[in-house]
C-alpha positions as CSV (number, residue, x, y, z in Angstrom):
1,X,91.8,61.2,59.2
2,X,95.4,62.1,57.8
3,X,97.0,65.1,58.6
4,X,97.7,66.1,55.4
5,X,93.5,65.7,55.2
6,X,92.3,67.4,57.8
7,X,94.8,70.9,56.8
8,X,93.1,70.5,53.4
9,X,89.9,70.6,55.2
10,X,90.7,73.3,57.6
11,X,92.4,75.6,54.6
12,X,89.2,75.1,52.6
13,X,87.1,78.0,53.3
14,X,89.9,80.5,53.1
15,X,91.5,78.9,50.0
16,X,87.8,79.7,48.3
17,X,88.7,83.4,49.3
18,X,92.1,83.2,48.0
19,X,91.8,85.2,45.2
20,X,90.4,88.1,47.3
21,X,93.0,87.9,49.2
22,X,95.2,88.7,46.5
23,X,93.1,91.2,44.7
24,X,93.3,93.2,48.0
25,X,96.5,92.6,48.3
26,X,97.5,93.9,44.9
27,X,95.2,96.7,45.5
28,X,96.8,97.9,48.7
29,X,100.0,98.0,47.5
30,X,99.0,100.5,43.9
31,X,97.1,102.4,46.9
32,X,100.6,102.8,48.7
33,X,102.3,103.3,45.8
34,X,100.1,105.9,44.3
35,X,100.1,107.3,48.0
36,X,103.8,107.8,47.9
37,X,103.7,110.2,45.3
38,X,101.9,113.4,47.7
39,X,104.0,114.7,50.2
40,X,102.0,113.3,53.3
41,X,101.5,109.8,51.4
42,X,105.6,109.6,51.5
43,X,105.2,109.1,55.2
44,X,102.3,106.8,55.5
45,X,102.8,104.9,52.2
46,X,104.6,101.7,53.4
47,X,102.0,101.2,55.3
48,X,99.1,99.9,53.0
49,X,102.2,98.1,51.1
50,X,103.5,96.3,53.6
51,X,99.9,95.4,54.5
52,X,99.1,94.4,50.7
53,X,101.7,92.2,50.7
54,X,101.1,90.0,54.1
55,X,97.5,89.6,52.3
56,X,99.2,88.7,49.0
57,X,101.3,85.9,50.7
58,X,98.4,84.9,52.8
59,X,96.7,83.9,49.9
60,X,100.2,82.4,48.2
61,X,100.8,80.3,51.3
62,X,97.0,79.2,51.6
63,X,97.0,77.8,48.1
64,X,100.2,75.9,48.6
65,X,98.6,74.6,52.0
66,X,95.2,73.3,50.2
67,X,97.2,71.6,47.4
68,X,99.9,70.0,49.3
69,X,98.2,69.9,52.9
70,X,101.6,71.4,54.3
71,X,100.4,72.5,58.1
72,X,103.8,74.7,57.9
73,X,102.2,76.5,55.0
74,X,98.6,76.7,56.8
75,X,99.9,78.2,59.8
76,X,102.2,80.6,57.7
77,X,99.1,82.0,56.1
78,X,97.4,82.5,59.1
79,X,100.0,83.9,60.6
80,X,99.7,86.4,57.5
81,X,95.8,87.0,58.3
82,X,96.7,87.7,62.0
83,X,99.2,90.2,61.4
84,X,97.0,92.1,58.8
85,X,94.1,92.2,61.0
86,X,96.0,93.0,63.6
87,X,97.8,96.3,61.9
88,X,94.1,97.0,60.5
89,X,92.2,97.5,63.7
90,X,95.4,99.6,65.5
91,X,94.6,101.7,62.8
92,X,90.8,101.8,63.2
93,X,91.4,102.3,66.7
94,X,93.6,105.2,66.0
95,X,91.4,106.6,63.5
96,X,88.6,106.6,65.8
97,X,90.5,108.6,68.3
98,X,91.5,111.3,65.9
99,X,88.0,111.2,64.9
100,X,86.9,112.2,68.4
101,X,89.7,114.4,69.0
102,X,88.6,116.4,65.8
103,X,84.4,116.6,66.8
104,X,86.1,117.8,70.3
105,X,87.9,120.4,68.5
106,X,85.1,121.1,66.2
107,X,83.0,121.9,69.0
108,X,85.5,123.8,70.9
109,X,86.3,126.3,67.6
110,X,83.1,128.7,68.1
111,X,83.4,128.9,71.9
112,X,86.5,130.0,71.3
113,X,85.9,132.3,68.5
114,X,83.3,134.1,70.5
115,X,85.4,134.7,73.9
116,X,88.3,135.3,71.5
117,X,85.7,138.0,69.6
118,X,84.4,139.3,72.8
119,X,88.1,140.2,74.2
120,X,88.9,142.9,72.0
C-alpha cells in the first residue's frame, strides 16, 4: 500500500468528524470572546480561544491530509488534537480540585459558624 494510501486511510475516521471539529472550534472561540467582555472572563478568555482554534486547524489540517494524503499534514492535525486534549483535562483536573476544595469548605462553614457563635 502507498503512503500517500495508507494516511488517507488512517485520517479517515477523523476527517468524518471534521466538521465537529470546526463547529467546536468556532464555538469555543465566540465562548472566549463573549467571555472577554465580564471582568473575570478578561483573565480566563484566551483560553477557550486559543483552544477553539487548535480544534479549528485540526480539522483544516485533517482535510488537507485526507485529500492530499500529506503525512506532514496528518501528524500536524494530531498534533492539534493532542494539544487540545491535553489543555482540556489540566483543566478538568483543576476543576475537580476546586470542586473538592469548595465541598471541604462547605462543610467546614457551619462548624465554624457555631464555635465562632458560641465565643461570644
Amino acid at each position: 500500500m502507498e503512503e500517500k494510501d495508507l494516511i488517507k486511510q488512517i485520517s479517515s475516521p477523523i476527517f468524518m468528524a471534521k466538521g465537529w471539529l470546526k463547529l467546536l472550534g468556532i464555538m469555543s472561540i465566540i465562548g472566549g470572546v463573549l467571555s472577554a467582555l465580564t471582568i473575570i472572563g478578561i483573565l480566563i478568555c484566551w483560553l477557550p480561544i486559543w483552544m477553539g482554534v487548535l480544534l479549528f486547524k485540526a480539522g483544516n489540517a485533517i482535510e488537507e491530509a485526507q485529500y492530499s494524503g500529506n503525512r506532514e499534514r496528518l501528524e500536524f492535525s494530531l498534533g492539534q488534537l493532542k494539544t487540545y486534549f491535553t489543555i482540556n483535562g489540566v483543566l478538568t483536573l483543576i476543576g475537580l480540585i476546586l470542586v473538592a476544595i469548595s465541598f471541604l469548605g462547605a462543610a467546614y462553614i457551619p462548624f465554624g459558624l457555631s464555635k465562632f457563635m458560641h465565643g461570644f
